[in-house]
C-alpha positions in Angstrom: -76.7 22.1 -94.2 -79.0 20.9 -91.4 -78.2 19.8 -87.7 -77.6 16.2 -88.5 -75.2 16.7 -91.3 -72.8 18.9 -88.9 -72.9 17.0 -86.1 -72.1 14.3 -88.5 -69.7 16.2 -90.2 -67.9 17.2 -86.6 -67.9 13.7 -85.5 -66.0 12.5 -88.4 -63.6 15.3 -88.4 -63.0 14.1 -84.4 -62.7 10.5 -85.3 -60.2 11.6 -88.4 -58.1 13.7 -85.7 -58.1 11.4 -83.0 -57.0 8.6 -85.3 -53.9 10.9 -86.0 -52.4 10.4 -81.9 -50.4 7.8 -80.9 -51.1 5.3 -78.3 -48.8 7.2 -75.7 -50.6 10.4 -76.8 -53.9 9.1 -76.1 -53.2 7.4 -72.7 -51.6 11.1 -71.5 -54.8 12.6 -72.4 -57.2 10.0 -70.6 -54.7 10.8 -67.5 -54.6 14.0 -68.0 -58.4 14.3 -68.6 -59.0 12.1 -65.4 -56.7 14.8 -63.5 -58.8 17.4 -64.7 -62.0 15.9 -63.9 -60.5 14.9 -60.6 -59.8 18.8 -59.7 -62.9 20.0 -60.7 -61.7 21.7 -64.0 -62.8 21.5 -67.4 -60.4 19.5 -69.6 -58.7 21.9 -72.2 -57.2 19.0 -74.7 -53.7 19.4 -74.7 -52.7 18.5 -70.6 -49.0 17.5 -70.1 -49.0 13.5 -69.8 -51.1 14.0 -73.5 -47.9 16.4 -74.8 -45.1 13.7 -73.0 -47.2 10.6 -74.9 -47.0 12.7 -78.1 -43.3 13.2 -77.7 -42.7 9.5 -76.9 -45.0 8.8 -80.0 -42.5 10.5 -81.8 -39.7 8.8 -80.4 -41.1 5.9 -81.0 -41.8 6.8 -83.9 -38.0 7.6 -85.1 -36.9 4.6 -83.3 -39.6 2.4 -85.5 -37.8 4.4 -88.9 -34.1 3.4 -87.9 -35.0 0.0 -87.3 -36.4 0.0 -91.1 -33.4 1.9 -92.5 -31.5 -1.0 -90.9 -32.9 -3.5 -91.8 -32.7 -2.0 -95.5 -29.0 -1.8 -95.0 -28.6 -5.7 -94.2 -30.4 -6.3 -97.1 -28.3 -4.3 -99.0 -25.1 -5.9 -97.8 -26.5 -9.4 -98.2 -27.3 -8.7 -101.9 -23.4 -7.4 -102.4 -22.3 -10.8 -100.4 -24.4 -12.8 -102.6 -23.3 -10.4 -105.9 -19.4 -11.0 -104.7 -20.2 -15.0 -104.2 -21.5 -15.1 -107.4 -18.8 -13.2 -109.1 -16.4 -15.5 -107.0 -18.2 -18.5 -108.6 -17.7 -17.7 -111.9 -14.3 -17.3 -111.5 -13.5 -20.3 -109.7 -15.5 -22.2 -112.5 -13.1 -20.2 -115.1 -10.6 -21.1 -113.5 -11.7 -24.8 -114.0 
């Protein structure tokens, strides 16, 4: 494998990990890489404003899941009101 192809290679894998954080994740480690570059120190990756974005991520995350799950529920319920309508309607026309 020659120079090109792994720094190819390593670029890819970078692009593939990176596109794995979250927004909030990604802001904390541009501050948190900023801070570091501000002090003097070399930026190890993982700062703490990159590890609180990750954790709101996650929330968000969760938060994003609920909101589905709920929205599946109304759904649901709407199709058993619609069911029990129906059912109604049948009966009532019986009835007739």
């Amino acid at each position: 494998m020659n120079i090109s192809t792994t720094l190819m290679s390593t670029a890819a894998l970078a692009l593939l990990i990176s596109a794995c954080d979250g927004p909030k994740e990604r802001a904390g480690a541009a501050k948190d890489e900023a801070a570091a570059r501000a002090a003097g120190v070399a930026y190890d990756g993982k700062g703490p404003a990159e590890r609180a974005g990750a954790a709101a991520d996650r929330v968000d995350q969760a938060a994003a899941k609920a909101r589905d799950s709920q929205a599946d529920a109304f759904e649901n319920q709407g199709r058993v009101i619609r069911a029990k309508a129906e059912a109604d309607a049948d009966r009532l026309e019986q009835q007739a």
